[in-house]
N, C-alpha and C positions, 0 to 999 in steps of 0.2 A: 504494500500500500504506500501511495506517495503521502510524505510529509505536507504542510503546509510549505515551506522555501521550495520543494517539487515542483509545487502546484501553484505559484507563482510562476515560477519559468515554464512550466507547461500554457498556463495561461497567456503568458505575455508573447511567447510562440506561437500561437494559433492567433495572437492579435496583430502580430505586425503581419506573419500569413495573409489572413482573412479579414481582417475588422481595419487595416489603414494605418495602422500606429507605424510612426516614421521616425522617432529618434527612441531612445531609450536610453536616459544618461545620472548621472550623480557621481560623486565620489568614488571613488572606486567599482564604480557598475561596471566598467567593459574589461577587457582583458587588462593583465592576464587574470585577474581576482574572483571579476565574475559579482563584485556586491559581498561586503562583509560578512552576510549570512550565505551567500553561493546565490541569491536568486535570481541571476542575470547571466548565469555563465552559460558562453555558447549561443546568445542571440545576437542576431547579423546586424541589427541597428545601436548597438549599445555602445558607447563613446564616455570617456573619462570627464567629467569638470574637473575644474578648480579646488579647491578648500574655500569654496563661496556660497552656503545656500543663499545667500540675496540675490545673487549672480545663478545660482540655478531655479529658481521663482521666475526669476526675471527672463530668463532665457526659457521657460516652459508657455511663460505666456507671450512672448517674439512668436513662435512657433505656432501656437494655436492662433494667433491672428492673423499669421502668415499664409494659415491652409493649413496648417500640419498640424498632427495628432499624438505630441508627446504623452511620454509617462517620465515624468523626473519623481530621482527617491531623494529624499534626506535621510543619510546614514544611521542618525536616532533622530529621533523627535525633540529631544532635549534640545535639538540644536537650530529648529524650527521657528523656536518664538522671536529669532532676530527679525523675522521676513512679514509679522504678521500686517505692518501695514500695505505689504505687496499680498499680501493673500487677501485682505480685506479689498482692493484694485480688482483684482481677478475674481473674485465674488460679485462685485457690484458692477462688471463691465457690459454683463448684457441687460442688464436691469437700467443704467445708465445711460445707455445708449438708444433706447427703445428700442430693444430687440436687434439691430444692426449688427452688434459686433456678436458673433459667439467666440466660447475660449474650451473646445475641448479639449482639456489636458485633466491629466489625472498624477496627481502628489501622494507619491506611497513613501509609507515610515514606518518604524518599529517604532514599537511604545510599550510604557510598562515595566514592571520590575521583573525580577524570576533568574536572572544567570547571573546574579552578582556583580552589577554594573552602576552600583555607589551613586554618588550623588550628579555624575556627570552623564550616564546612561541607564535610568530606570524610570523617569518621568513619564506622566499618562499628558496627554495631548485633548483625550474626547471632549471634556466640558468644553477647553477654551476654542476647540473644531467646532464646538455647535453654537458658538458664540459668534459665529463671522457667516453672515446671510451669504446666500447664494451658492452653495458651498453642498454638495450632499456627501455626507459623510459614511462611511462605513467601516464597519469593526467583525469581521469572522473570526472562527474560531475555531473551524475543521477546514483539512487540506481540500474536500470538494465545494464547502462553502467559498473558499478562497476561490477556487478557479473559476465558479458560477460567478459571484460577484464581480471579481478582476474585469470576465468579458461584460458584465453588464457596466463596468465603469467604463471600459474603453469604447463601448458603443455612446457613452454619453456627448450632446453637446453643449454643454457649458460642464464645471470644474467639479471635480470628484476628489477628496479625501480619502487615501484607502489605508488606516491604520491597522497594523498587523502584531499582533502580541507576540513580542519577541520569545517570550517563555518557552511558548507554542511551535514555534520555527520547526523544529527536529521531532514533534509528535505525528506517529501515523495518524492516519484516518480510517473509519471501519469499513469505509465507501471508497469502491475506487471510482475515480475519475477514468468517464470513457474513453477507451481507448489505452487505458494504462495498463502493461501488463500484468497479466495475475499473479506470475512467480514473484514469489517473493524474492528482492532485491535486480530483479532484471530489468527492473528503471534504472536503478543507480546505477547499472551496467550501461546504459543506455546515454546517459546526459548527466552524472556527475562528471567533472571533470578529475581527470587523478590529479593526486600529488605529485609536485617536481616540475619538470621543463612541461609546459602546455600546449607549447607553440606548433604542434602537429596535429594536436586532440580536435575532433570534429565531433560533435553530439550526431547520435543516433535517435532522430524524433519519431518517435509513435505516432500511428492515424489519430490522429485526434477529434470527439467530436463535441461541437457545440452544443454548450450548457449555459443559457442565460437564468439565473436569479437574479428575478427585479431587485431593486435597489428601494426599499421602504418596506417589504412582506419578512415580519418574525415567523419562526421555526416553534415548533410546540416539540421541546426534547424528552418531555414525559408528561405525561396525564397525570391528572389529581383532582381530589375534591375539597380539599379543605384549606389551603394557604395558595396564591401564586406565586412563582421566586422569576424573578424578570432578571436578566444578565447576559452579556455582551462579554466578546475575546475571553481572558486569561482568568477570568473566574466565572465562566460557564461550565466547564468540567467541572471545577469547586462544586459548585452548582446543584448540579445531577450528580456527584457521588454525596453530595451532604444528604439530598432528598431519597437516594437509595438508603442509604443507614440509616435514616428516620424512617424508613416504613417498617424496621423492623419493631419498630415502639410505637406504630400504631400512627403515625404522620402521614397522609397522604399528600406530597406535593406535587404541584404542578411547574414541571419550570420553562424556562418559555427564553430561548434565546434569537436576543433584539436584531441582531446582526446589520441593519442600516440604525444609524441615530438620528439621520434626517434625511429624507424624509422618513418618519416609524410609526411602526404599523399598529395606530393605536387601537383600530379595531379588534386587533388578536387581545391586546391587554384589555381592553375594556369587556370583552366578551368571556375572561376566564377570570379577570375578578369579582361581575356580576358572578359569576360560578361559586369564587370559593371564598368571597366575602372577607378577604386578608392578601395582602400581597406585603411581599418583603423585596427591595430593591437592592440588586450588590453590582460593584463594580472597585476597580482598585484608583481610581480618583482621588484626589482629597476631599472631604466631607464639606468643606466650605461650598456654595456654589456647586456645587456638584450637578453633574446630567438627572441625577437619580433627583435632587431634590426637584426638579421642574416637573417628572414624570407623577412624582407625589403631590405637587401642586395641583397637577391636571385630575388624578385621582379624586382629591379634594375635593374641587371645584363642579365636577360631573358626576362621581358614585357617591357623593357623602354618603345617600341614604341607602345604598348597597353593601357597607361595610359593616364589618361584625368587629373592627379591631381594627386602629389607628396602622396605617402604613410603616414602612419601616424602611429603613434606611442602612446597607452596611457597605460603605466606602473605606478607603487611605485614612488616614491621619492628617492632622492640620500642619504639617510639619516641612519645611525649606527643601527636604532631600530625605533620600532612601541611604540609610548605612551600608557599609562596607558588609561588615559581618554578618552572617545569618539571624541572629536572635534580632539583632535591629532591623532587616530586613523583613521577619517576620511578622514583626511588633507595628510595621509602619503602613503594613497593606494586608485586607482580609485573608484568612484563611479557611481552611474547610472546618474547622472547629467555630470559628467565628460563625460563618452560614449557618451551621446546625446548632445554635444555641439561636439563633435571628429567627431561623424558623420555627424553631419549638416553641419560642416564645411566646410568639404569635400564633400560632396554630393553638394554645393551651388559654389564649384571652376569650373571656366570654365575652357574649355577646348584651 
């Protein structure tokens, strides 16, 4: 089964193919590296920048008004927030223009804590993504979500956010992507690149076939009757193994991953908290401002009188940075003990 970084280059493969995408660049994207995490090795459009994300914002959106169909990455996301008044430009340009200009380009990052990347590489991005209009935003969490989403951004025409939970990078998927082979590790035989001299290495590309998931429809990843748990990227698995070990005490949840955050599919959430009269919101943010608190606003505002038990909220800490160490690491973003005490909680409030 491919990883999600697979399923990335499987993706971005069939899009410069098929769908038009004409540069594919960032830091270290094109040879010999391939993208820090590998998610670019071996695509025929991908070219090195600078150590500039202004200068790689800036040149995503040349290209889209140009004609052209980039995918520019920022290496982490930590490193994103220099550009935001160029992303707030590229949000508002076809809304400014009345409709005139479009800008399809799509800005993929890593975000999130999870491999020990301290206070310079562990930062989550979502809230302050859904704070800059024009912008749709997206967060997967399995390698076939990834590759569905990927093409539905690159079919986009104006700007796509496609945050990727770095944690997540090197986890299978239960699903293979079609066209991927069944044996196990005969992708990686396929389009890893080896180690050492590259400079001959040619990827071996699978038939690939197109897989669009819209961009705004949540995934329902387990039935339940009694609490919803709503959650996006690197504590969605959290998620679903917290709701599995609470049913053995009698918890039925439901968990429901968001995977667009804008536009998001509030129909799926409104339809399963009418259901189970509690919802519990997680994501590894920081709790100030948080995405989750707006979704619990909305909650508020619309189901007051469907709820059995006050919404809940389990983000990050209010805190500058993620530590070095694991305990601090821990300590600074939810874990699956955190979730299943959020849900019992809440599952256990009368009504």
């Amino acid at each position: 089964m491919a990883n999600i970084a697979q399923a990335v280059r499987l993706a971005l493969h069939y899009a410069e193919e098929h769908l038009g995408v004409t540069d594919i660049f960032g830091e270290d994207v094109g040879p010999p590296l391939g993208g820090v995490f590998t998610c670019t090795q071996g695509l025929k459009t991908t070219w090195n920048s600078p150590l500039d994300e202004r200068g790689i914002i800036g040149m995503a959106m040349g290209i889209a008004m140009a004609g052209g169909r980039p995918v520019a990455e920022i290496q982490f996301c930590d490193y994103v927030y220099n550009t935001i008044d160029l992303l707030k430009l590229a949000g508002n340009t076809y809304w400014s223009s009345n409709g005139q200009w479009n800008l399809p380009m799509v800005v993929m990052t890593p975000v999130g804590s999870g491999i020990r990347g301290s206070i310079y590489h562990s930062h989550s991005f979502d809230a302050t993504a859904t704070h800059i209009p024009g912008w749709k935003i997206v967060m997967p969490s399995t390698p076939l979500d990834t590759y569905g989403l990927l093409l539905a951004a690159c079919r986009e025409t104006n700007p796509v956010m496609f945050l990727i939970p770095k944690a997540l990078m090197r986890v299978k998927g239960d699903e293979l992507i079609p066209g991927e082979p069944v044996e196990d590790k005969a992708l990686s035989k396929l389009i890893d690149a080896p180690l050492g001299d590259r400079s001959k290495w040619v990827p071996q590309w699978p038939t690939l076939d197109e897989v669009i998931i819209p961009i705004g429809k949540a995934k329902t990843v387990r039935t339940g009757s009694q609490v919803t748990v709503v959650s996006y990227g690197r504590t969605l698995p959290m998620c679903a193994k917290a709701a599995e070990a609470l049913a053995a005490e009698g918890v039925d949840a439901e968990v429901i991953d968001l995977r667009s955050l804008w536009p998001y599919d509030w129909d799926a959430l409104k339809a399963s908290i009418e259901k189970t009269g509690r919802v519990v919101f997680v994501n590894e943010d920081t709790e100030v401002t948080n995405f989750g608190e707006h979704l619990m606003r909305r909650t508020t505002d619309e189901l007051f009188y469907k709820l059995l038990a006050p919404p809940k909220l389990v983000a990050g800490k209010f805190v500058p940075g993620i530590g070095l160490a694991d305990p601090l690491e821990a300590a600074s973003v939810p874990q699956q003990h955190d979730i299943e005490a959020a849900i019992r909680s809440t599952a256990a409030m009368a009504p």
